[in-house]
N, C-alpha and C positions, 0 to 999 in steps of 0.2 A: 750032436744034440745035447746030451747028458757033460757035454765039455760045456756046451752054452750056460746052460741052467748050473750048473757050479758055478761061474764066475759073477753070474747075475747075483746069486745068493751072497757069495763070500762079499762083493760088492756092498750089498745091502746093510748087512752086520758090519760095514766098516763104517758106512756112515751111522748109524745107531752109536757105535761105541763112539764116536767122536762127537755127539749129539749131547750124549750123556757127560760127559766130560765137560759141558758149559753149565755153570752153576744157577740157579733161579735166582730173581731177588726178591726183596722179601720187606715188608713196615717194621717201623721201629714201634715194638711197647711202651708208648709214654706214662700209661696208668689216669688217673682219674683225674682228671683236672687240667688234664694239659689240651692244647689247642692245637697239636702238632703230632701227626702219628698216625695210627690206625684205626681212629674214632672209636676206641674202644670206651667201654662206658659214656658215651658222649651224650651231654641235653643240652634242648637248647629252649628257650624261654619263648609261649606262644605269642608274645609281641612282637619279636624280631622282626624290625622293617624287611623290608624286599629288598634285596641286595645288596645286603650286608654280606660280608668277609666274614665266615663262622667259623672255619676250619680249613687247617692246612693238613694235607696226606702228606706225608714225610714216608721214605723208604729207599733203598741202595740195592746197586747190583756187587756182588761179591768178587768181581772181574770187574770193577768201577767205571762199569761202562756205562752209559746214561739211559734213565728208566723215561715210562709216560705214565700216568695216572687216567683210569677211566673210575667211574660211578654210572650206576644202573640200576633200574626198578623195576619191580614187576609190572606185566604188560596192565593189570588191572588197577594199578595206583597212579597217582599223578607222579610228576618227577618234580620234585620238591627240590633237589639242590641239582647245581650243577660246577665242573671240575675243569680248573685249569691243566691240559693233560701235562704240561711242562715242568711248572710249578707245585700242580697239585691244590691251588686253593679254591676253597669249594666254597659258593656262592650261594645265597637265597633266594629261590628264582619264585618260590609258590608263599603266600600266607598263610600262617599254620592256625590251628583252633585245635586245643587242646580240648574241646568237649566234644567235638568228631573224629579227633584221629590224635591220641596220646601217644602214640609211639608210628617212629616210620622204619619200617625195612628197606636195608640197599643192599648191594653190593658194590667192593670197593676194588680193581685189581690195578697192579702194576704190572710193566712189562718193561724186559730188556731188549726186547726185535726180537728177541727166540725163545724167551721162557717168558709166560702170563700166570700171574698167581692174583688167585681171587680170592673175598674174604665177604662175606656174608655181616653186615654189622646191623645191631638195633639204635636207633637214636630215639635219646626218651623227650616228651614234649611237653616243660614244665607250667605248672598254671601262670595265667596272669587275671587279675581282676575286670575282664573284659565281661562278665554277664550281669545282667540286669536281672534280682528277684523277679519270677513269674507267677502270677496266681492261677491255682490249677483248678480243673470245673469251675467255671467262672460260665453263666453269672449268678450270683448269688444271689435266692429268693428264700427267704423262711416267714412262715405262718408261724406266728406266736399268739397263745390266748391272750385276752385282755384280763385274765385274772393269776396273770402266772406273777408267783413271790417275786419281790424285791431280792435282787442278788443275782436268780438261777441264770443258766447257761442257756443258753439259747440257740447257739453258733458257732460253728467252728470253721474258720478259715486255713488256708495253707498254699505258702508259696515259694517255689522250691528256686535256688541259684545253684548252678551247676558250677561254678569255681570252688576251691577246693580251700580249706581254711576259712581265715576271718573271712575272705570274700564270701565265701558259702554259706557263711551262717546270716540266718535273719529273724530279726525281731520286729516287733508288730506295734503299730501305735494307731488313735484317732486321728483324724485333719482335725475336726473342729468338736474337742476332748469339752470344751463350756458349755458349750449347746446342745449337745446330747444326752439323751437319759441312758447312754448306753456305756461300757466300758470291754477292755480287750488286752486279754493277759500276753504283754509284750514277748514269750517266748512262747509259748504254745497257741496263740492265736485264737483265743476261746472264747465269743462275744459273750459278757452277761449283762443283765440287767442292773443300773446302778442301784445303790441300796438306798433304801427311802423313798424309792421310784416304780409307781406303777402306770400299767396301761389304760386307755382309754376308749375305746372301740368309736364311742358318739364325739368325741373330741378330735382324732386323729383316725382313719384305717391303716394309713403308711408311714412308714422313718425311714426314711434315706442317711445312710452313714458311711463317708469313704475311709476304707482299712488303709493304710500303708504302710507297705513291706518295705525295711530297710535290710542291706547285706553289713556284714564288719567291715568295710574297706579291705584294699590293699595296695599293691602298686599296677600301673599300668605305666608306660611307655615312659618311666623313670618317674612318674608322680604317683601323691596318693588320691586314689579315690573312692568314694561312695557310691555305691547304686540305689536306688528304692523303684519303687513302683506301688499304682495304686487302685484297688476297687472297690464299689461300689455294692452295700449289700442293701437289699431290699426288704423290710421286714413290713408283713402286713399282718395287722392286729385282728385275731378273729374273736368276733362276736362270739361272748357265752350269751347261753339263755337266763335270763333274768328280767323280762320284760313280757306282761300279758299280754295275750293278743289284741291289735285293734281293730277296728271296725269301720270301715270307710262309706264312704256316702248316707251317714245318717240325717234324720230318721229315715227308715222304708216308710214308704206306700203303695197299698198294692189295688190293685182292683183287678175284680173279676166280671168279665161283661156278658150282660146276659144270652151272649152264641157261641160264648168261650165251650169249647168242648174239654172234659174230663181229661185230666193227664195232664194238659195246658200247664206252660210253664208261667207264673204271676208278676213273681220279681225276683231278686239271686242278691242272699245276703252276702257282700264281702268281708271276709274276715283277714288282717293280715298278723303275722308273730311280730311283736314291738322289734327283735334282736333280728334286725334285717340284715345284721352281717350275715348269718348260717340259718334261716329260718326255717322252721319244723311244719311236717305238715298240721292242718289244720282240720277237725275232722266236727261237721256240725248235725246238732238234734233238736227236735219240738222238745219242747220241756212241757208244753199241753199239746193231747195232739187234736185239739180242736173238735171232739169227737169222730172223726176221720176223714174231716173235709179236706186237709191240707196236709201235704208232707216235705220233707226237707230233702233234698242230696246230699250223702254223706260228707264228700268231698269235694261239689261243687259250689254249695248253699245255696241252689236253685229250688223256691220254695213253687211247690205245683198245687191243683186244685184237681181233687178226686173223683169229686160229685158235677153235675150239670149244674149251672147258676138254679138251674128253675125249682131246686129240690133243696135249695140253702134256704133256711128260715131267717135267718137274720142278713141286716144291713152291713154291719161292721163284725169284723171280726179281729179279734184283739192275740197276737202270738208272741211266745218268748223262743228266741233262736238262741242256743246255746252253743259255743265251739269252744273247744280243748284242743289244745297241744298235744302235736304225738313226739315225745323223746325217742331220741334215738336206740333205748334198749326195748324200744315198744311201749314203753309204759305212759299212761296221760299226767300231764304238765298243767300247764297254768291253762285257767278259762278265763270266760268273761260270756255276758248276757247282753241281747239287745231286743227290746222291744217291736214286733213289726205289726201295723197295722191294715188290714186287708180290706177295702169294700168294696160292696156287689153293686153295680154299676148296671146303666141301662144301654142303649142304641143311643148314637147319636141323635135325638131330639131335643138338649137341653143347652143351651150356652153355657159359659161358664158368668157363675155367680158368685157375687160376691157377700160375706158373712160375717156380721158382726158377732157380738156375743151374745145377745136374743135373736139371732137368726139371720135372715139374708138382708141387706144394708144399701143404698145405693148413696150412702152420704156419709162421711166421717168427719168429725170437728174434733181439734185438739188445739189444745192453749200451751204456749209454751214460750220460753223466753229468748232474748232475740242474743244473738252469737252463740249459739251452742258450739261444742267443741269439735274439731271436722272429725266425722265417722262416727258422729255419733246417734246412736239409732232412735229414732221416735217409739218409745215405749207404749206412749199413751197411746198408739193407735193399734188397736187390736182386729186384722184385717187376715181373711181366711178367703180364699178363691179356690174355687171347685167348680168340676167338669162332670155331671151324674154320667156322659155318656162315658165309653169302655174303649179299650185299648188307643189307636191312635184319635179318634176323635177327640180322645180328652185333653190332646196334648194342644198346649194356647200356650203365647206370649203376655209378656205385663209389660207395660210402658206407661210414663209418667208423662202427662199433657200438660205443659204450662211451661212458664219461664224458665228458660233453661240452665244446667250447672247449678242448680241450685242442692236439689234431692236426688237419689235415683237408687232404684226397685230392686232389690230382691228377693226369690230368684227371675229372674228373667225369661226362661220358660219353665212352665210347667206342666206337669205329667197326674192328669184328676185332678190333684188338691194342693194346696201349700199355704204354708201361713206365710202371709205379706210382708216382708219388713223393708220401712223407707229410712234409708242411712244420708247425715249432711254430708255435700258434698262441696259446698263454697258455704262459709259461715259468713263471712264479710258482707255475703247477699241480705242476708236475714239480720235485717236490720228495721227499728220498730220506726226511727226516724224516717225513713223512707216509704215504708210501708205496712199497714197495720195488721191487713190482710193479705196472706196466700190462697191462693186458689191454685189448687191443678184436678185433671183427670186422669184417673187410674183406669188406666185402658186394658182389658184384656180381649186379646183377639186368638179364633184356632188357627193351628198353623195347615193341618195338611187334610183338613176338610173343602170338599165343593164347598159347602154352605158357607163357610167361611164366620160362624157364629162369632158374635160378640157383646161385649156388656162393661158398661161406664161406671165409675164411684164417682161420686164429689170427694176432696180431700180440702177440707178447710181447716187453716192456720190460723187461730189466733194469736199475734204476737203479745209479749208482755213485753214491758220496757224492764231496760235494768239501768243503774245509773254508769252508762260507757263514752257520757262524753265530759268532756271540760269546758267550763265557761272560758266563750273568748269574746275579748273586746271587738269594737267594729273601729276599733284602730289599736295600734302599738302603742302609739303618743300623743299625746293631745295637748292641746296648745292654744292658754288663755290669756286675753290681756285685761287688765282692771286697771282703774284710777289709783292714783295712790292714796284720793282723801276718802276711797270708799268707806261706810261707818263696818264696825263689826258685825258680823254675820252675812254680809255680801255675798250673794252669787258669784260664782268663780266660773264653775263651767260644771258639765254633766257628761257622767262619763257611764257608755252603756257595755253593757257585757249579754252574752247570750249562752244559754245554756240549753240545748234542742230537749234533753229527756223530760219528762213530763213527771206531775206530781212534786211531792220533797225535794227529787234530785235536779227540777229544774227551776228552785229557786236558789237566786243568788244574793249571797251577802256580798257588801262591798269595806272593805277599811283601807287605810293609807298608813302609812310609812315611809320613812326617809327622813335624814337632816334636814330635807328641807320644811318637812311638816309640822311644823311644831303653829303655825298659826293660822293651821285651816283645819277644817273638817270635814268628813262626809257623812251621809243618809246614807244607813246599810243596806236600805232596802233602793230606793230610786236614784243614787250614783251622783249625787246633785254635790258636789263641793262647795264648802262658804269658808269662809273665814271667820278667826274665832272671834265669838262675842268683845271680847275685849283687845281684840287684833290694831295696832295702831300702823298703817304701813307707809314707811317713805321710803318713795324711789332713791331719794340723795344717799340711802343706808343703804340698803341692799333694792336693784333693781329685778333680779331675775330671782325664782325659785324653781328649786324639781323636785320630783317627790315620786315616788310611787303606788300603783292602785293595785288593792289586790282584790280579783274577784271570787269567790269559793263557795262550793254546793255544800252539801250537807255530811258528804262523805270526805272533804278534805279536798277535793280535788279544785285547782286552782291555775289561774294565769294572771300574768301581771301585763301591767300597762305602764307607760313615764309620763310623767303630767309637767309641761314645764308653762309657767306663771311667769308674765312679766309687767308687773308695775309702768303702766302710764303715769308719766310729770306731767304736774300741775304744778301752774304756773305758782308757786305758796312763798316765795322768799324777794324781799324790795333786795334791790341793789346796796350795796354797804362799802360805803366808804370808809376809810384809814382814819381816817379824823375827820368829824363835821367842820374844823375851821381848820383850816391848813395854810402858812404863809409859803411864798416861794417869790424866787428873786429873777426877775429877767434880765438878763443882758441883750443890750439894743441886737437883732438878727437873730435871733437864739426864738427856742419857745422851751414854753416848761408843761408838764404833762401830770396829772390827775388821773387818778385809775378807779374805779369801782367794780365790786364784783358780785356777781347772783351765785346764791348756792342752789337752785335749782339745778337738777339732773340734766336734761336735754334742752337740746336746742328747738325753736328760738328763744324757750325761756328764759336759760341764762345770758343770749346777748344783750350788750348793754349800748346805749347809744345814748352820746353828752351834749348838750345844751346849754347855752347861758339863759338862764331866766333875766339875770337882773345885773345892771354895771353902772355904777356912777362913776362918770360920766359913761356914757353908751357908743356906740359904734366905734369901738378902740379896738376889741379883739375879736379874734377869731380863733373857733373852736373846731377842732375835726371829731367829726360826730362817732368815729367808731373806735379809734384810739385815746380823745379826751386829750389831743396834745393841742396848745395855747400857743399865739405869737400875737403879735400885733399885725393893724392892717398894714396892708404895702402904702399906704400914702401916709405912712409915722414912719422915719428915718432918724431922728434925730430927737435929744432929749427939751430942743427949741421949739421944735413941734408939738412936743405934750406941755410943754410946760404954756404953749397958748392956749391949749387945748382946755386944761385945770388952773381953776383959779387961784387954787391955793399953791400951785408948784411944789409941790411934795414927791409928786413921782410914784406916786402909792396910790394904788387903785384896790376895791374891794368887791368881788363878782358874786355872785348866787348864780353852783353851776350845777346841772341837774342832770342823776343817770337816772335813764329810762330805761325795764327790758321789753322785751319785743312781747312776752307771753299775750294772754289774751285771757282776762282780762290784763290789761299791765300797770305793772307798780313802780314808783319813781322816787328815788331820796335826791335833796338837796345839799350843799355842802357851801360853807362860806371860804373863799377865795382871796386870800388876800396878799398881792402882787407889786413887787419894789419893781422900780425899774431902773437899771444904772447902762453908762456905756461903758466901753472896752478902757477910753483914757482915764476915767476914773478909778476903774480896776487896778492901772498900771503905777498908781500915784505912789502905791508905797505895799508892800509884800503883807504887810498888817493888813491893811484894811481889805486885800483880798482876802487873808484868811480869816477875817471878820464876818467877811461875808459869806462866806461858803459855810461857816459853823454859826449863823443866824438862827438856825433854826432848830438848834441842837447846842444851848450854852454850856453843858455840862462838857460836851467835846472841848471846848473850848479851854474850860478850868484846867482838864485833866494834860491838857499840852503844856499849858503854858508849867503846872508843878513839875512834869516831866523834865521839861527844858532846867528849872530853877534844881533840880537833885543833878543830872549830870554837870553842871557848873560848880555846883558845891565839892562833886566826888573828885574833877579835876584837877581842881585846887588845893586839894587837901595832898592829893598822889604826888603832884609835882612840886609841893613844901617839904613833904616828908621825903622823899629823893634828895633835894639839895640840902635838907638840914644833917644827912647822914654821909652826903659823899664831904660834905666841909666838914665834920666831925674825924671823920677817918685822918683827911690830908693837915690838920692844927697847923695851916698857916696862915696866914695872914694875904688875902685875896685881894687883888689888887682891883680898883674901884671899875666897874662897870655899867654903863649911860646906857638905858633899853630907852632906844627911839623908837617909836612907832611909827611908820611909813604911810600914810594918809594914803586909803585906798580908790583907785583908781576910780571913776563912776561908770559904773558897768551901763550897758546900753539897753535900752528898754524892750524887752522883746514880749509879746503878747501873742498867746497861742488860745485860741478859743475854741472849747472840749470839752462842750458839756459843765461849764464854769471850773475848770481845772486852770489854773495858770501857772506859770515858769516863776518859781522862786529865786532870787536873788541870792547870790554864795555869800556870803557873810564870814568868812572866815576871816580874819585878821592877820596879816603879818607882822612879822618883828623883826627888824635891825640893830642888831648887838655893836656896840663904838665905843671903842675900847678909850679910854685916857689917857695921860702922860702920865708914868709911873713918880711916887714923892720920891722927896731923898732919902728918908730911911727906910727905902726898899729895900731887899739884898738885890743887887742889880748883878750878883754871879750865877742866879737866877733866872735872869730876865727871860730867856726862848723859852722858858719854861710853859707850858696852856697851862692858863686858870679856869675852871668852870665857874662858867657865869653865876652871879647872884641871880637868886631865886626873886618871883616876879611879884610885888604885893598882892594880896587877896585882892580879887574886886569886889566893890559891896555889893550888898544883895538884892536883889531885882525887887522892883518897885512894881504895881499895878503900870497900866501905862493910861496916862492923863494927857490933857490936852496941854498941860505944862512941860512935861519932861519928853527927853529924847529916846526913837522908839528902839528899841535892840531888833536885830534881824535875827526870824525864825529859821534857824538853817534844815536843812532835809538830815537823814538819818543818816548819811555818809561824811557830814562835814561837821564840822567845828564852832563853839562856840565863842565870843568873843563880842567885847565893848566896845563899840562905833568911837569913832576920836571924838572929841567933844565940838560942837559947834555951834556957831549962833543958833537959836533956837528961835521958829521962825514964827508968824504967825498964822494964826488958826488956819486961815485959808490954807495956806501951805502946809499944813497939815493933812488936809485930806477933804476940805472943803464940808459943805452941810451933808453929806450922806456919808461919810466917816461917824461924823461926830451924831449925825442921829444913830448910826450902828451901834456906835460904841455906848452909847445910854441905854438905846434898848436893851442892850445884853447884860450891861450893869444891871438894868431891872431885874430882868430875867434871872440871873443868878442869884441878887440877893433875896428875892422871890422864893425860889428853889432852898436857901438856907433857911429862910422861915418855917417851910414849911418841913423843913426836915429836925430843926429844932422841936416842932410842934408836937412832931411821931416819936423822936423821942422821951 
């Protein structure tokens, strides 16, 4: 047995010593800063996302055999990291908050399979700017007087950031720093009063002003940031005393009724302190004490009756209530006094009555003027209603009987007595136009009696007028017509106005104005428009007029009216022809036209309508009665036909034609007529004698062509000598002879276009054929291909009148040329233009030297 237990033993001790004999392992010391080792000194930043790589355990077994890594917490912490046992690296498994838990305890151990060595480590847990300023005791309420200095403190705020640095500090500012009377010392948070700035208790009780706490920044999750936060102080201003008491429901009245028993309470004066922010009691006394009929409640103002009614010698009794302030060190404050008036009253047997100023009244008259101002109170009526009976019997309504929203009553019920006041309440109503008189009943009836008593006023309104209206027309425009030969001072027309108020302000002046008034007038008083004495008026000058009327009271006030005037034509002007004798030339088919014109304004006055009075011989023309244009009859074709017609075969006829206008009465002028007659083959005889004809009637046309024609012939001739006498001057030779034939022009064909006596003139231009001669012999014939320019062409002489002798030159148009007809037999007269040429051409002869006489004469 003792053999056993030795071998167990020495056993035991052998393993022990070879136990001890395997060496621990053990962490490397990396020191502060390193990320690898035995977390010694280790922090780590309370940002650090969740599972992030924070640290590697580094350590070795000294027999280099391979280690594991464990980590561990106490059973009452969270387990914040956790450890690759392999590798050792240890992971973020929890969010840390350095303002809960600044430091974490672990435990770190490694093992070889046979030795565990543990190590106990702190990790420290650096701030990050994760907090937001907080205001503490929140919510902020301060009572500030209304009389406290400009400047002083009043507040003090405070809000704390648990981050630790800049992030932790915090400074204090206003939201809205303009609009406050208040300010806030940015590091100490110390509201005061701005300077220059006081409170107002009746203007404001409260200020509402949001503080905001800002922190200094810092970093958060690699940025930087700011936190603030914000509240709200409440400051209520308290009323100081500085206002005397008032007094509400004035005047009292009281009455005592005759079963009222002693003690009885009358009426109850209220008093209130003006400084209703913090108001002091109110403490009240008789100031007479009535000889001890009546007394007061200190602190209720319930004014009593001491005695039985039946042992009061008088009716009315007349009291002052006086009440004072009690200050809060006890001491009395401000008073004030009010009048109360008490009367001894009977039993219900009396209605209520109504009382003027000599006594009881059932009628009231007052004069007053019409729009009073709205609210505003009838002075003049001085109305008192009473009830002799006591307590509730006295109590009756007032009410106004009559047209309604006009007036209405003050008070409305009443308790014994009151004085009446009737306030407007539609001004617009009261109006004198409308109505002169008001009338209503002032009703007072009881309210909470069987008997139900009652009693009537008359209330009679005299209106007065005032002047509140404007004259107005009984039109805007009016609108007259008159003759034009009216004399001066004519009725025009009457223009009315109305003005409702009565007396001064309901008369109207009237006067007129405008451009267009200068030749009318009006009656100031009855609106009657004439025209003026000396007024000349024609429609033909100006037919329409306007003007304006102005009508006006006495105060200025006015309205206007437009007056417009239009001139009737009368028939005043005869028809007026151009020329009492007029000639005109007909061509057979043609007519010729006469015109006359009315200067009359309108129509039918000014149309004109033509007639022949008078024709030697007669039944030859015909006249269109509204145009005045002339032809002959349809059975004259031919100048065979007139010429059997008149004895004398002249061709010349002389009319008396007459314009008529249509007016009424109507007026007529005459005009004498006097009428060539030629045909178309006559026209065509020769370019002369049509323009003969066509400037008949106007010989001076005629002079002025033909000088026309005689200077461009001259200017021609002059241009084309002075040309050839300078181009032969230049070349000093000897030009060899040149024959200017004239080419005998062809006879153009007769064409006749009839247009209103317009006819186709004939081209008259002239040609020239240059033919050359046989050169002499003492030419230079080494010369000969040489051009010679032609010799220059003799002047032709100068234009003659044209006579029944000599031959006619052709009038050419503005585009052609002039030039001398080849010479030719000159024919006889006939062939010249026959007897209506040749009488043209004398008349016009006349005509002109006519016209020179009389222009020698003038000058």
């Amino acid at each position: 047995m003792r053999r056993g237990l030795r071998a167990a033993l020495v056993l035991g001790l052998l393993h022990v010593y070879l136990a001890q004999a395997n060496f621990a392992p053990h962490f490397f010391d990396n020191g502060v800063g390193s990320t690898n080792g035995n977390m010694a000194l280790f922090s780590l930043p309370e940002d650090t996302p969740v599972g992030s790589h924070v640290y590697t355990l580094n350590g070795t077994d000294p027999e280099g055999g391979p280690v594991s890594y464990h980590i561990s917490f106490d059973p009452s912490t969270r387990s914040v990291f956790s450890v690759d046992p392999s590798f050792g690296n240890i992971t973020l498994v929890e969010e840390l908050d350095r303002e809960k838990e600044d430091e974490i305890e672990a435990i770190i151990s490694i093992s070889d399979g046979l030795n565990l060595v543990a190590e106990k480590v702190v990790i420290l847990v650096t701030d990050a700017n994760d907090e937001a300023p907080r205001f503490i005791q929140e919510p902020y309420t301060v009572l500030v007087p209304e009389n406290t200095p400009a400047g002083s403190s009043i507040f003090k705020v405070h809000a704390e950031d648990k981050d630790t640095g800049s992030g932790g500090s915090v400074t204090y500012f206003l939201q809205n720093l303009h609009s406050s009377k208040f300010t806030v010392d940015r590091h100490s948070g110390v509201l005061r009063l701005q300077a220059g700035v006081t409170l107002d208790y009746e203007k404001s009780r409260a200020h509402f002003i949001t503080v905001v706490a800002k922190d200094g920044g810092g970093r958060l999750r690699g940025a930087d940031v700011v936190f603030s936060a914000t509240a709200t102080v409440t400051i209520n201003v308290e009323d100081v005393q500085d206002t005397a008491p008032i007094f509400v429901g004035t005047p009292y009245y009281g009455y005592v009724y005759e079963d009222t028993l002693p003690g009885s309470e009358v009426l109850t004066v209220v008093a209130i302190d003006g400084d209703r922010g913090k108001p002091n009691r109110i403490l009240y006394r008789l100031l007479n004490e009535s000889d001890g009929v009546f007394a007061v409640n200190e602190t209720s103002g319930a004014i009593s009756v001491l005695q039985s009614p039946a042992q009061l010698r008088r009716e009315v009794y007349e009291l002052h209530v006086q009440v004072t302030e009690v200050n809060s060190p006890g001491s009395p404050g401000a008073q004030a006094m009010v009048p109360v008036t008490i009367r001894i009253v009977d039993l219900n047997n009396h209605p209520p009555t109504f009382y003027g100023e000599s006594g009881p009244q059932n009628k009231f008259e007052l004069s007053m003027y019409e729009h009073p101002p709205q609210g505003e109170i009838l002075r003049g009526l001085k109305i008192t209603v009473n009830d002799s009976d006591q307590g509730a019997n006295a109590k009756f309504n007032l009410r106004l009987v009559g047209p309604g929203g006009i007036f209405r009553v003050v008070p409305q019920t009443v308790l014994n007595e009151a004085q009446v006041t009737i306030i407007v309440e539609n001004s617009a109503a009261i109006d004198f136009e409308k109505s002169k008189l008001l009338t209503f009943k002032l009703l007072a009836i009881e309210v909470n009696t069987p008997e139900k008593f009652s009693s009537t006023a008359d209330i009679v309104i005299q209106l007065l007028d005032t002047n509140d209206n404007v004259p107005k027309f009984t039109s805007h425009y009016y609108i007259a017509r008159i003759p034009e030969n009216a004399p001066g001072g004519s009725n025009v027309v009457a223009v009315t106005a109305v003005d409702p108020d009565t007396g001064p302000w309901g008369k109207v002046q009237y006067s007129i104005y405008g451009t267009g008034s200068d030749l009318f007038l009006i009656h100031p008083s009855t609106g009657l428009i004439y025209t003026q004495p000396w007024a000349s008026l024609d429609a033909e000058g100006t037919s329409r007029y306007n003007f304006y009327v102005k009508a006006e009271d006495m105060d200025g006030r006015y309205s206007l009216a437009e007056v417009f005037v239009t001139l009737l034509d009368v028939n005043d002007h005869y028809p007026q022809f151009v020329q009492s004798i007029q000639e005109k030339t007909m061509v057979l088919g043609t007519s010729v036209k006469i015109e006359a014109t009315d200067k009359d304004a309108e129509e039918p006055n000014n149309l004109v309508d033509y007639s022949i009075t008078r024709a030697e011989p007669a039944n030859v023309f015909d006249i269109d009665a509204h145009t005045g244009e002339i032809w002959l009859k349809n059975s004259i074709r031919s100048l065979e036909a007139l010429h059997n017609i008149t004895p004398s075969g002249d061709y010349s006829w002389s009319l008396q034609v007459q314009a008529k206008d249509r007016g009424s009465p109507s007026f007529s002028t005459t005009a004498l007529l006097k009428i060539d007659i030629t045909d178309t083959e006559t026209l065509s005889r020769g370019s002369m004698a049509a323009f003969l004809i066509q400037t008949k009637d106007n010989p001076m046309k005629a002079v002025g062509v033909l000088a026309g024609v005689m200077t461009i012939v001259v200017a021609i001739t002059v241009l084309i000598s002075t040309a050839t006498f300078w181009r032969n001057k230049k070349s000093n030779k000897v030009l060899p002879v040149r024959r200017v034939l004239r080419r005998r022009p062809s006879p153009a064909p007769h064409k006749v276009r009839i247009e209103w006596l317009k006819f186709r003139r004939a081209k008259a231009a002239t040609k020239f054929i240059l033919k050359e001669e046989a050169p002499s012999e003492n030419c230079d014939t080494s010369r000969a291909d040489t051009i010679v320019p032609p010799r220059a062409p003799a002047l032709p002489p100068p234009p003659k009148m044209v006579s029944s002798t000599v031959a006619q030159r052709t009038v050419p148009t503005v585009s052609g040329s002039l030039a001398l007809q080849p010479p030719q037999q000159l024919p006889n007269h006939k062939h010249l233009g026959g007897p209506v040429q040749s009488s043209l051409v004398s008349e016009l002869k006349q005509k002109f030297e006519k016209k020179s006489l009389d222009n020698k004469a003038y000058f």
